[in-house]
C-alpha positions in Angstrom: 0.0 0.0 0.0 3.1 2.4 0.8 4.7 1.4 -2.2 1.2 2.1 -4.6 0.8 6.1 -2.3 4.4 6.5 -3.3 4.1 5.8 -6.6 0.9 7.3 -6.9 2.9 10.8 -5.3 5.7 10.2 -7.7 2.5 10.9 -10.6 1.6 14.5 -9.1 5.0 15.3 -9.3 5.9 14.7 -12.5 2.4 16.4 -13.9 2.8 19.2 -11.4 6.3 20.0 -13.1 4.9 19.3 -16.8 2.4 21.5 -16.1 4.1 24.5 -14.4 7.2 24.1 -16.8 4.1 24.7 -19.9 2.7 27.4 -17.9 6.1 29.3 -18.4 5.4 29.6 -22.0 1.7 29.0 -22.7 -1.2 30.6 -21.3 -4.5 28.5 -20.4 -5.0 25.8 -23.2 -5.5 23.2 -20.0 -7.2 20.4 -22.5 -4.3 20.9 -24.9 -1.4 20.3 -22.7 -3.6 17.8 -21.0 -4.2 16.1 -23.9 -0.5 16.2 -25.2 0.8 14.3 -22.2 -1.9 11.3 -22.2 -1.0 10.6 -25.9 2.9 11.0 -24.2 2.3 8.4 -21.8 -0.2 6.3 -24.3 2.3 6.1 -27.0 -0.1 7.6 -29.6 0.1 10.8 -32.0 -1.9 14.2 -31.5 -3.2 16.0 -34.6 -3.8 19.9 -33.1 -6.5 22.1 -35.5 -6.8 25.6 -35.2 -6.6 28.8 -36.5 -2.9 30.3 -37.2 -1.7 32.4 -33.9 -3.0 30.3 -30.9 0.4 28.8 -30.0 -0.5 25.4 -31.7 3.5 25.3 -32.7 4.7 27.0 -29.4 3.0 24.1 -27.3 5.0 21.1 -28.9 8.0 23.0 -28.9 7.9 24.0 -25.4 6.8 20.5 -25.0 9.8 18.7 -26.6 12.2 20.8 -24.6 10.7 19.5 -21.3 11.2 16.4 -22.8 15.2 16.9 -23.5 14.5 14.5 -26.9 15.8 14.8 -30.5 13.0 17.2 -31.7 12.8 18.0 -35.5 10.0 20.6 -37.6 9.0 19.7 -40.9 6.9 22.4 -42.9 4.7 20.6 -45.2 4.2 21.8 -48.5 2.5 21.0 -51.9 6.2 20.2 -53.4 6.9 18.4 -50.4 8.4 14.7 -51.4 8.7 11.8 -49.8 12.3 11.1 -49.6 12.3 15.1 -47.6 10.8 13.4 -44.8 11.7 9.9 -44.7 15.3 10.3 -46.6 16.7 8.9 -49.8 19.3 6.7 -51.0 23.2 8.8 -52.0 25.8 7.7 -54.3 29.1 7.8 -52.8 31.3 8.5 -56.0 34.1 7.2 -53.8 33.2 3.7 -53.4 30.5 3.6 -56.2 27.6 2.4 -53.8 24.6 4.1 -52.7 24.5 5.2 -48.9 21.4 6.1 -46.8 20.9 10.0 -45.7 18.1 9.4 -42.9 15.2 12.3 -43.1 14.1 14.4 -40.3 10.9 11.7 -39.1 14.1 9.8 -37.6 13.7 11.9 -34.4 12.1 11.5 -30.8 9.5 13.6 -31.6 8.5 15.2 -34.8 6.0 18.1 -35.9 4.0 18.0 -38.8 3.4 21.7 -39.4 0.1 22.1 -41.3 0.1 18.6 -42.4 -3.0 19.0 -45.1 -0.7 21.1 -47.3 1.6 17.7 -48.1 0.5 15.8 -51.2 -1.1 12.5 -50.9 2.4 10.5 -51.5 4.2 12.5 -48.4 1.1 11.5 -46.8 1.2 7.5 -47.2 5.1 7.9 -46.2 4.2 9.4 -42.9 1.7 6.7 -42.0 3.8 3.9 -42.5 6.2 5.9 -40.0 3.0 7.0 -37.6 1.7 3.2 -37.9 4.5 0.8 -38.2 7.3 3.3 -36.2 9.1 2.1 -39.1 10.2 4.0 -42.7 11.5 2.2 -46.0 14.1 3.9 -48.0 15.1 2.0 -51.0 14.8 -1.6 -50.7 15.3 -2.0 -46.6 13.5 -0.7 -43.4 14.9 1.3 -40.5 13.1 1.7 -37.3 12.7 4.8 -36.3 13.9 6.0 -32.6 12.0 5.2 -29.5 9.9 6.9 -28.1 8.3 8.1 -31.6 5.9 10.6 -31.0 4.3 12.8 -34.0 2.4 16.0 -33.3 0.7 17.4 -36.5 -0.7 20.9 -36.5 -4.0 21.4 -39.2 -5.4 25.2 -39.6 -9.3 24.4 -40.5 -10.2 27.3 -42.3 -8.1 27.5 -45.5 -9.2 25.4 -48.4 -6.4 26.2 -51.1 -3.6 24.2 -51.2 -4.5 21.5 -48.9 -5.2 18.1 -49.1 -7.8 16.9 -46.7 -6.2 13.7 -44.8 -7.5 10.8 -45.5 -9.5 8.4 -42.9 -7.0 6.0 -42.4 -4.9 8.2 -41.5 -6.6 10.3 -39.2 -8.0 7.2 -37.3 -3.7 6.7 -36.6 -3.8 9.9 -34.5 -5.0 9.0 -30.8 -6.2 12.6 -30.3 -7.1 15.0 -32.2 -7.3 18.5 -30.1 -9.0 21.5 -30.7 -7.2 25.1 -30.2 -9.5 27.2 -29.3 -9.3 31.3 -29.1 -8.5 32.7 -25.7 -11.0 34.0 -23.5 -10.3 38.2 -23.2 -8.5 37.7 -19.3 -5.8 34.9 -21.2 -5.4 37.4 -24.2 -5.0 39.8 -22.0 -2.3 38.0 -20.1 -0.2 36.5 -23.7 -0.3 40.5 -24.8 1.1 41.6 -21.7 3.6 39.1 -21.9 4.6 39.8 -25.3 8.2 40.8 -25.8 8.0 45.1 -26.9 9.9 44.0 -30.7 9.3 41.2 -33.3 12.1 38.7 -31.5 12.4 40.2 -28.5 12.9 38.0 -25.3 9.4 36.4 -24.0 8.2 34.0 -21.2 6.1 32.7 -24.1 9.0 31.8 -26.4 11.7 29.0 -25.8 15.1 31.2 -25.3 18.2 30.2 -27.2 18.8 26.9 -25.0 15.5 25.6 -24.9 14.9 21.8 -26.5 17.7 19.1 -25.9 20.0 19.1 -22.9 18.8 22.6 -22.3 17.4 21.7 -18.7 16.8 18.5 -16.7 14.1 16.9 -18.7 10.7 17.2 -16.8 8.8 14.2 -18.9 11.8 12.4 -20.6 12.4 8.6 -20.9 12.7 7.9 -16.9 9.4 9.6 -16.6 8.0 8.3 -19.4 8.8 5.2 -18.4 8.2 5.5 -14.5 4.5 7.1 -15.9 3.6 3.6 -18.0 4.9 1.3 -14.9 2.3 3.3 -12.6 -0.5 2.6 -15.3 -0.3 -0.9 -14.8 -1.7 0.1 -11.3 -4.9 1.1 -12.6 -7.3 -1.2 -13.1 -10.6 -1.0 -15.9 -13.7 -2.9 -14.7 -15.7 -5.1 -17.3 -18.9 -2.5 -17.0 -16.8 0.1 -17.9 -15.0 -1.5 -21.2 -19.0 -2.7 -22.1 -19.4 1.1 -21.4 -16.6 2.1 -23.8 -17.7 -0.7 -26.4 -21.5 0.6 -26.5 -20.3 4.1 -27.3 -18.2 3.2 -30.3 -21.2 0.8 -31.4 -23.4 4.2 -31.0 -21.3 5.4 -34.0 -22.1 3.4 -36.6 -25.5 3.1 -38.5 -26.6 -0.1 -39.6 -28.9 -0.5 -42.3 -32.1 -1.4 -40.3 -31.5 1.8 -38.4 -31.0 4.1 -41.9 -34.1 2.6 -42.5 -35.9 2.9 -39.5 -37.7 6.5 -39.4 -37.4 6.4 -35.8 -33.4 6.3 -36.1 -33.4 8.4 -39.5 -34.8 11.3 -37.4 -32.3 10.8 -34.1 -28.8 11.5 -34.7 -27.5 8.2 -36.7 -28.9 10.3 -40.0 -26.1 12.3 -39.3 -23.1 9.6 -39.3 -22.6 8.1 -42.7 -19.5 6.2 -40.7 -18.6 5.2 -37.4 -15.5 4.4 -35.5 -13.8 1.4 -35.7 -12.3 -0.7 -32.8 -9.3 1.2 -32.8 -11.3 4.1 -30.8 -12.8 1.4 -28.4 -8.6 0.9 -27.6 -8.4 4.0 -27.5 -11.0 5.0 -25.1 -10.2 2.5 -22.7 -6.4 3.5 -22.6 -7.0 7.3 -22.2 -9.2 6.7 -19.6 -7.0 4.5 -17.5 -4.4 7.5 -18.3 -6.9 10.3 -17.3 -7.8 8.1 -14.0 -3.7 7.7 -13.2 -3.6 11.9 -13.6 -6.4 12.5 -11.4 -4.7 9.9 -8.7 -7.3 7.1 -8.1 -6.1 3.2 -9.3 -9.6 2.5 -11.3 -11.5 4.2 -14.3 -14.8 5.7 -13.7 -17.3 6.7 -16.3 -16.4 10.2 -15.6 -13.3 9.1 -17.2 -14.6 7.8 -20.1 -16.5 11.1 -21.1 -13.8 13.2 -20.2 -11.3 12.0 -23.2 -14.1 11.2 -25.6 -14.2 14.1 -27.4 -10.3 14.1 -28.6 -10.8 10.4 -28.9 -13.8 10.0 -31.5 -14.4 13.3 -32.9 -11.6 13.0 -36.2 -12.9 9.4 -36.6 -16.4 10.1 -37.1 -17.6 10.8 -41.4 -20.6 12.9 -40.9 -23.8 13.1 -43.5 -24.6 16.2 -45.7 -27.1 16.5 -43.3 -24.9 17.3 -40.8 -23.7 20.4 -42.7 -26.8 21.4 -43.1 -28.2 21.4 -39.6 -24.9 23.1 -39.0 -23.4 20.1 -36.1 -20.3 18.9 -35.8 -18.6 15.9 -34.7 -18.4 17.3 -30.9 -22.2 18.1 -31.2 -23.0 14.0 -32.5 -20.2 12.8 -29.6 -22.1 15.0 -27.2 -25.3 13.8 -27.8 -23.9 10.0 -28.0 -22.8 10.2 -24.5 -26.2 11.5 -23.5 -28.2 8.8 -24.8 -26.1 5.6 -24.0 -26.3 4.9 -20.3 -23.6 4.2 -17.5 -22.7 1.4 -16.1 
């Protein structure tokens, strides 16, 4: 029992200095960096949407230097080829044999800066690294380093240059987080905190030896690590993975129900597809995380709604109908998790 309240102790202190070394940089966004360190601990990606200037880039940065891992940025653009992120094979005029010139994905963690600008082949060469932590360059395959962790920033409101991702590869990301604006008081606190010239020193920028070996690494490997041990601690009852399963079966119309008025007039006439078991893995792992970060050894229900949202709202293809009642995917999640009851 000691040994679990120690361990448990050991949690709050590593979140407690996560979150207050965030704070330093970013204001509010409590769901995002929230969010960020369950997929951490979970092993998963994050994809982050929202508009440009909410500190959607600032976040994983400040993030990897807590870290102290090999970070790396890629800018995704529409001339943006495969062998720019994975690598490509050299000839060595010297010895007359190719050699291999590794990419920037070979990294601890890697951001995908507006990933819906990459064409569809840079695309397919990221999910094989996102999926398989594994790339292909030439003929062999190199695994990529551990921990691999890919956080991919979206902005939602240009059309123009982008190339929507497709569903199998949005249903790789664990999470995907919304940015939202600030309220006025957090505004009020980023402008006040802003340096007085365009590169100016700032709490809200990483200085010149921010990211690896800058500092003592807050969440590095031995956290990391000493986070997943202290997971095995918390335990998921049978009602609440039935739970978990009946919302992810919510999701997805069969064809009795698009034929049934009854279920034609609910909110199933607003799906066209569902989630797949992946988010039912999902679910249950965030919500073993969530219940680890709030201190208590078993998952609640509570649990379960809280991480919902991040969890099903990307994986989720919505009907024209949708559009035209103007609803979203939070609005059908919400409403899911107000029909289906607890355990």
């Amino acid at each position: 029992m000691k040994e679990r309240e120690a361990d448990f102790s050991r949690v709050r202190e590593i979140v407690e200095a996560y979150r207050t070394g965030m704070a330093e940089r970013i204001v509010a966004q409590d769901e995002l960096l929230r969010g960020m360190l369950m997929a951490w601990i979970a092993g998963g990606h994050v994809l982050l949407e929202g508009v440009p200037g909410l500190a959607k880039t600032l976040a994983v940065k400040t993030f990897s230097s807590l870290s102290g891992l090999e970070f790396k940025r890629i800018q995704f653009t529409p001339d943006l080829l495969p062998a720019d992120l994975v690598g490509t094979l050299i000839f060595e005029q010297a010895t007359g044999g190719f050699s291999v010139r590794k990419g920037p994905v070979f990294a601890n963690l890697v951001l995908a800066d507006e990933i819906n600008r990459a064409p569809a082949k840079v695309q397919s060469a990221l999910l094989e690294a996102m999926a398989e932590r594994q790339v292909t360059i030439g003929e062999r395959t190199y695994p990529l380093p551990a921990p691999f962790f890919v956080l991919a920033t979206q902005n939602p409101i240009e059309q123009e240059g982008t190339y929507p991702l497709p569903e199998a590869e949005l249903d790789r990301f664990l999470l995907k987080l919304e940015v939202p604006y600030p309220t006025p008081e957090e505004e009020a606190a980023v402008v006040n905190a802003s340096p007085s010239h365009e590169g100016g020193p700032s709490s809200l920028n990483p200085g010149p030896g921010a990211g690896k070996g800058s500092k003592a690494p807050v969440i590095g490997t031995g956290e990391l690590e000493f986070l997943r041990d202290a997971l095995e601690l918390v335990r998921c009852d049978e009602a609440i993975v039935a739970y978990i399963v009946s919302l992810v079966a919510a999701t997805r119309p069969s064809p009795e129900s698009r034929k049934d008025r009854k279920y034609r007039d609910d909110y199933l006439k607003y799906i066209s597809f569902g989630a797949s078991p992946r988010a039912s893995i999902a679910l249950r792992r965030l919500s073993r995380i969530h219940a680890l970060l709030e201190g208590r050894d078993y998952v609640v229900p509570a649990d379960v709604k809280s991480v919902a949202l991040p969890v099903l709202r990307h994986r989720l293809v919505l009907s024209y109908e949708a559009g035209a009642d103007a609803l979203d995917a939070d609005d059908i999640v919400s409403k899911i998790l107000s029909v289906v009851p607890l355990p």
